[in-house]
C-alpha positions as CSV (number, residue, x, y, z in Angstrom):
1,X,-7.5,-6.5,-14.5
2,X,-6.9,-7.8,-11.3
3,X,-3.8,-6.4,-10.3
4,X,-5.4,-2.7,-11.0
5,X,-7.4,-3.3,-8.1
6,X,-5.5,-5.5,-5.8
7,X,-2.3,-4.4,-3.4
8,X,-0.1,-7.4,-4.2
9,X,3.2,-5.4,-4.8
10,X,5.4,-8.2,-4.3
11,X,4.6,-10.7,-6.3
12,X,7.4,-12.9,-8.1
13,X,6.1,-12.7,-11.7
14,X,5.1,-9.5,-12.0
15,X,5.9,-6.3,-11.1
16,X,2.7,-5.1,-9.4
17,X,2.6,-1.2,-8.6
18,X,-0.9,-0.2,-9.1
19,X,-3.7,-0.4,-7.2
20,X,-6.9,0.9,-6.5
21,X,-8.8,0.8,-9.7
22,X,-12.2,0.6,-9.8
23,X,-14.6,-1.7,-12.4
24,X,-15.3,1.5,-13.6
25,X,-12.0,2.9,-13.8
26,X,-11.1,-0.2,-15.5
27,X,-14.0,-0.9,-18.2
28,X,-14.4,2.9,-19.2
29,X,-11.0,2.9,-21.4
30,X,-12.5,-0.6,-23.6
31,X,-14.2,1.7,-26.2
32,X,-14.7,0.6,-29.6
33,X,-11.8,1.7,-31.5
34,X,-9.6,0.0,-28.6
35,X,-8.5,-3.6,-30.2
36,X,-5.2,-4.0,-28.9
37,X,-3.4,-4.0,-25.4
38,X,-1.2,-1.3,-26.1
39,X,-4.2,0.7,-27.1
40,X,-6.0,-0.3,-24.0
41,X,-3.0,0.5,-21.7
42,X,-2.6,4.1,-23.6
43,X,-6.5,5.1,-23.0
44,X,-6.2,3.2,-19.1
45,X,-3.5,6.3,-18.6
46,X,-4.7,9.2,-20.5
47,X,-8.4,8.7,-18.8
48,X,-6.3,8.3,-15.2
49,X,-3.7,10.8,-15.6
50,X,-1.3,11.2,-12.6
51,X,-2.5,13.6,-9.7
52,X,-0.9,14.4,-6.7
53,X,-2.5,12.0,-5.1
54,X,-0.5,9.3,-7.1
55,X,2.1,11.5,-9.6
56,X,3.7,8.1,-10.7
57,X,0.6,6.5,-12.1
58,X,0.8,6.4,-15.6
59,X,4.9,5.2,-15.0
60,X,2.9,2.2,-12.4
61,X,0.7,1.2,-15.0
62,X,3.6,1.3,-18.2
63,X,5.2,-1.2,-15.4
64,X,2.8,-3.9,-14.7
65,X,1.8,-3.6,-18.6
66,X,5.7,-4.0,-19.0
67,X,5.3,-7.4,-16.7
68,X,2.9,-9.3,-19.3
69,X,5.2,-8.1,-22.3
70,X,3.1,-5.6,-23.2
């Protein structure tokens, strides 16, 4: 959850693109029917599609998922 929020790019474990999130940004996708981390990290995209503001976010997040082997 951190590294949503934080700007820690390089980091030597993990690959840390995003940042930015909000609590709300970040709790809003754990809905009930949400029990794994692939699930989360699916709904974490689709209710943060890219914009042009960012129009590599949802490859971002699929990256620092990717990080934790997830």
């Amino acid at each position: 959850m951190q590294d949503l929020m934080d700007n820690t790019p390089g980091e030597f474990v993990v690959n840390d693109p995003v940042l930015g999130f909000t609590i709300s940004q970040i709790f809003n996708p754990l809905q009930s029917d949400v029990t794994t981390v692939q699930q989360y990290r699916a709904r974490l995209i689709l209710q943060n599609p890219n914009s042009t503001a960012n129009p590599n976010l949802s490859t971002q997040i699929t990256t620092l998922f990717t990080s934790y082997h997830y």
